[in-house]
N, C-alpha and C positions, 0 to 999 in steps of 0.2 A: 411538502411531502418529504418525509425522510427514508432514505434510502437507510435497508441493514444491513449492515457489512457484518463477518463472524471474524473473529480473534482470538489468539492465544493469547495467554497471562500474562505473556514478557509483550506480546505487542501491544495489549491498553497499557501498561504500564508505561512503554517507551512515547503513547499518546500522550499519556496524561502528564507525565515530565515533561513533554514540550510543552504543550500548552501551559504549563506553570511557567515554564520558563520566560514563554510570552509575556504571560502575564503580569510576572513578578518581575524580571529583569527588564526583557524590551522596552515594555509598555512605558516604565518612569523614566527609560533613555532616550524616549521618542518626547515625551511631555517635556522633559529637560532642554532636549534639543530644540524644540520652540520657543520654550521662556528664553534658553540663551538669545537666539535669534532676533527675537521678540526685542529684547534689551536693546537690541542694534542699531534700533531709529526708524524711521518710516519703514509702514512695512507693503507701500504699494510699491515700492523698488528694494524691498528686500530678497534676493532670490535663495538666499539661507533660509529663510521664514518659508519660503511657498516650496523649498526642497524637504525641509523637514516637517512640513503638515502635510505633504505628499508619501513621505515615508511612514508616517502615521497612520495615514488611509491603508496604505497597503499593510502595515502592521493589522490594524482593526480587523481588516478583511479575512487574513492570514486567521486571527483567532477564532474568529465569527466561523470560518468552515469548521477548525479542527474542534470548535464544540457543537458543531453540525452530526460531523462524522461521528463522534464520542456519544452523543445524543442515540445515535442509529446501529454501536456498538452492540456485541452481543460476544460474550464469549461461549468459547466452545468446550464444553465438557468432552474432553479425550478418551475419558473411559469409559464411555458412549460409542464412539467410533466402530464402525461396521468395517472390515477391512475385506470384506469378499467383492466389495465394490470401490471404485476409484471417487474418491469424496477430499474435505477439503480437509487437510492436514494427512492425507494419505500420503506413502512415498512410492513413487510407481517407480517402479525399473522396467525401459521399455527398451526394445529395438528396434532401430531402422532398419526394416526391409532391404532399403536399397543398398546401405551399405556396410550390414553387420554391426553397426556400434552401437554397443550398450550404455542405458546413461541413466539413472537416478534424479527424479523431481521428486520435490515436496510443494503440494499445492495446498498454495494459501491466502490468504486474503489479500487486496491488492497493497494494502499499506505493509505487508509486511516481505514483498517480492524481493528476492535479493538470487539472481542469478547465481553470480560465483558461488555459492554457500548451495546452490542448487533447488533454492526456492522459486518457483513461480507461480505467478498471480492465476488464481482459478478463471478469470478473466481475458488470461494470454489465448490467443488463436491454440496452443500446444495446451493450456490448462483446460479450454474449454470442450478440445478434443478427447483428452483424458477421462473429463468427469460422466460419473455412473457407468464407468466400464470394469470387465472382473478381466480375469486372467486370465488368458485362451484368446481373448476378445482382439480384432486387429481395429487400431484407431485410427481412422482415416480424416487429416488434419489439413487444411485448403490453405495455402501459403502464396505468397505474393506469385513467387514463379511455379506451383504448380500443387498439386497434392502430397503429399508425404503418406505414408504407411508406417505404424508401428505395432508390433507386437507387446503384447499388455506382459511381462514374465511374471513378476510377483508385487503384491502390495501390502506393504506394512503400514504400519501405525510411527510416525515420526519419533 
């Protein structure tokens, strides 16, 4: 079962780069690393051999999801975006009730969440409180120590 995730144009891109990158760089450092290994003589006491066909596995693994996820990709036409409601590539500016601070997200898929830059995952406890809310709307968001309150003030379009 494949799950669909939505993305921007620079996020499948920055997908599909890694995953090439896997594929075309790792993948013959990992095969390399075994043949050297391999070279080395027995290989039921070689632990270079069972280190580097262990980082192989977890390479393989690594690849196998990110063309899972790419599989399940979708990008999102922006100039489509509804902005009277809080959806995914919206940018809310909201406030804390409790204590007056105003703060600007952009919610967005989880592969592309980047806090500092002020993206978060539509996914986050704070993203999933945001989405399908307009402006007027107070977001009532359940946090480890308690509820938080926000006020919706305005939503753009990224």
């Amino acid at each position: 079962m494949s799950n669909v995730s939505y993305y921007t144009e620079e996020g499948l891109k920055k997908l599909r780069k890694e995953l090439s990158h896997l594929k075309d760089v790792e993948r013959p450092r990992a095969s390399q690393a075994i043949a050297e290994a391999r070279d080395k003589g027995d290989l039921s006491e070689n632990a270079e051999y069972d280190a580097a066909k262990e980082a192989q596995g977890l390479l393989e693994m690594k690849i196998s999801k990110l063309e899972e996820t790419l599989s399940g990709a979708r990008l999102i036409d922006e100039s489509q975006l509804d902005t009277s409601k809080a959806l995914v590539l919206s940018t809310v500016k909201i406030k804390n009730q409790t204590n007056g601070m105003e703060m600007n997200y952009t919610l967005v898929a989880d592969g592309e969440a980047d806090l500092k830059s002020g993206k978060i995952s539509v996914n986050s406890p704070i993203g999933k409180g945001l989405l399908g809310k307009s402006v007027g709307e107070v977001a009532e968001i359940s946090v480890p120590n308690g509820t938080l309150k926000f006020d919706i003030l305005e939503i753009t379009r990224e």
